[in-house]
C-alpha positions in Angstrom: 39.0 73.8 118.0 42.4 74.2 118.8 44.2 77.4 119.3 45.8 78.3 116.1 49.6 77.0 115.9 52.2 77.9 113.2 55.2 75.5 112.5 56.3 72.1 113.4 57.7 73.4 116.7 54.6 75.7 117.5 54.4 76.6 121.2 51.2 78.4 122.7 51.9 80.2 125.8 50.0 79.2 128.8 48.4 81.9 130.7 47.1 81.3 134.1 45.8 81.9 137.1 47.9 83.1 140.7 46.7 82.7 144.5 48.0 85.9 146.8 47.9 85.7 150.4 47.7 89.2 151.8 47.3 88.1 155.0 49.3 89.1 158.2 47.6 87.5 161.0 49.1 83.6 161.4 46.1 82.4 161.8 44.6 83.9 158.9 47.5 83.0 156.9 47.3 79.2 157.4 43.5 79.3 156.7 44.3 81.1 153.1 47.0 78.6 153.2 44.5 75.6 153.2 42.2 77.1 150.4 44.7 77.8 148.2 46.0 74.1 148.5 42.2 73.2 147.8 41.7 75.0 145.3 44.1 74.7 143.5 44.6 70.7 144.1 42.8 67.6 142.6 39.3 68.9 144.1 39.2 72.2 143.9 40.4 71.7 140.0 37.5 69.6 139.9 34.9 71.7 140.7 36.5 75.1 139.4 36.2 73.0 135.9 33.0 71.7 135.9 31.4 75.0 137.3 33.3 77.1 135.0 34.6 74.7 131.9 37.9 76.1 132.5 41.0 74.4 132.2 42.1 72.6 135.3 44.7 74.3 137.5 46.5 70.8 138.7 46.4 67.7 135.8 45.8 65.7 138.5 41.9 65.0 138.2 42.0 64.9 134.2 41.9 60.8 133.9 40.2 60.2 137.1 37.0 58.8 136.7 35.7 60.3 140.1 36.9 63.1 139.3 36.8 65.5 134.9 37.3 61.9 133.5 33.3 61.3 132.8 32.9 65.2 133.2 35.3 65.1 129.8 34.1 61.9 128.5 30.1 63.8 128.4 32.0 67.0 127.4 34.0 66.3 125.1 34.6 69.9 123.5 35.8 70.8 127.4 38.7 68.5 126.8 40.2 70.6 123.8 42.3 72.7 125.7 43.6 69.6 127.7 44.4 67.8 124.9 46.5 71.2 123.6 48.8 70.2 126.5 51.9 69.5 124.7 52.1 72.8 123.0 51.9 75.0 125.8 55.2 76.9 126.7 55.4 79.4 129.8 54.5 83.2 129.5 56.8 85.8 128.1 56.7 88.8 130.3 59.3 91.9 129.8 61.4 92.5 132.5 61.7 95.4 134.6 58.9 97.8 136.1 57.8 99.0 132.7 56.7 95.1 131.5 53.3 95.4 131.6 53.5 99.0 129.9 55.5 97.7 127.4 52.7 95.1 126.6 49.8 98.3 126.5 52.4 100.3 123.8 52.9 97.2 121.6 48.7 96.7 121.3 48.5 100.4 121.0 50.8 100.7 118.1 48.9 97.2 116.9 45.8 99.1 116.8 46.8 102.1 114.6 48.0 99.5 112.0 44.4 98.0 112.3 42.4 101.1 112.2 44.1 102.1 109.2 45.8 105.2 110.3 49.2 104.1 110.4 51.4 102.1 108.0 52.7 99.0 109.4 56.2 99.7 108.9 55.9 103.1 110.7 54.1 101.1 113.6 56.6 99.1 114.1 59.5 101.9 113.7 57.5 103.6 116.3 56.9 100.8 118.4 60.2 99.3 118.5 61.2 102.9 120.0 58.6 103.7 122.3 59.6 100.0 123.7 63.1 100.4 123.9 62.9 103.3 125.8 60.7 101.8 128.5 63.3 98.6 128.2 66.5 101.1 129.6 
């Protein structure tokens, strides 16, 4: 099914997947240069998403026949993410050095209201606190 949407202007935001290149060496560097290009291209795609069922990294191969069109057409519950396509939106991510802290406070705070042991409004008062600190 599709992922839960609220609205007439609903977005979802896409997550994702990155490809580093630690390397130093020049050589080394164009061969990571050259996977990540595969990979990430109309083949690699192809095969990530019929090994995996993931959603392709590069549209490209989606209505190619040779390529997830008749993977798609047999698997048609694979294609539910693609077809979700219109709603995705980028990735909000705080800024600063403290974002991805800032994210592990808000799910903590989240969590008390779940388990019961904190009211929701106290949560959020305590969340929108810790947060703005780690915001300055």
């Amino acid at each position: 099914g599709f992922f839960p949407t609220y609205g007439d202007n609903a977005r979802v935001p896409a997550g994702g997947n990155v490809a580093m290149m630690f390397a130093k060496d020049p050589a080394h560097q164009k061969a990571a240069w050259e996977y990540i290009k595969f990979a990430t291209g109309p083949e690699g795609a192809t095969i990530m998403t019929k090994g995996t069922g993931y959603f392709p990294a590069n549209t490209l191969p989606i209505d190619d026949p040779a390529k997830l069109k008749g993977y798609y057409d047999a698997n048609p519950n694979q294609y539910t993410a693609v077809r979700q396509l219109p709603w995705l939106t980028g990735w909000y991510a705080f800024p600063g050095e403290n974002g991805l802290k800032i994210t592990d406070v808000i799910n903590d705070h989240l969590q008390t209201v779940f388990d019961k042991s904190t009211k929701p409004d106290a949560a959020l008062d305590a969340m929108t606190r810790d947060v703005q600190k780690l915001l300055n």
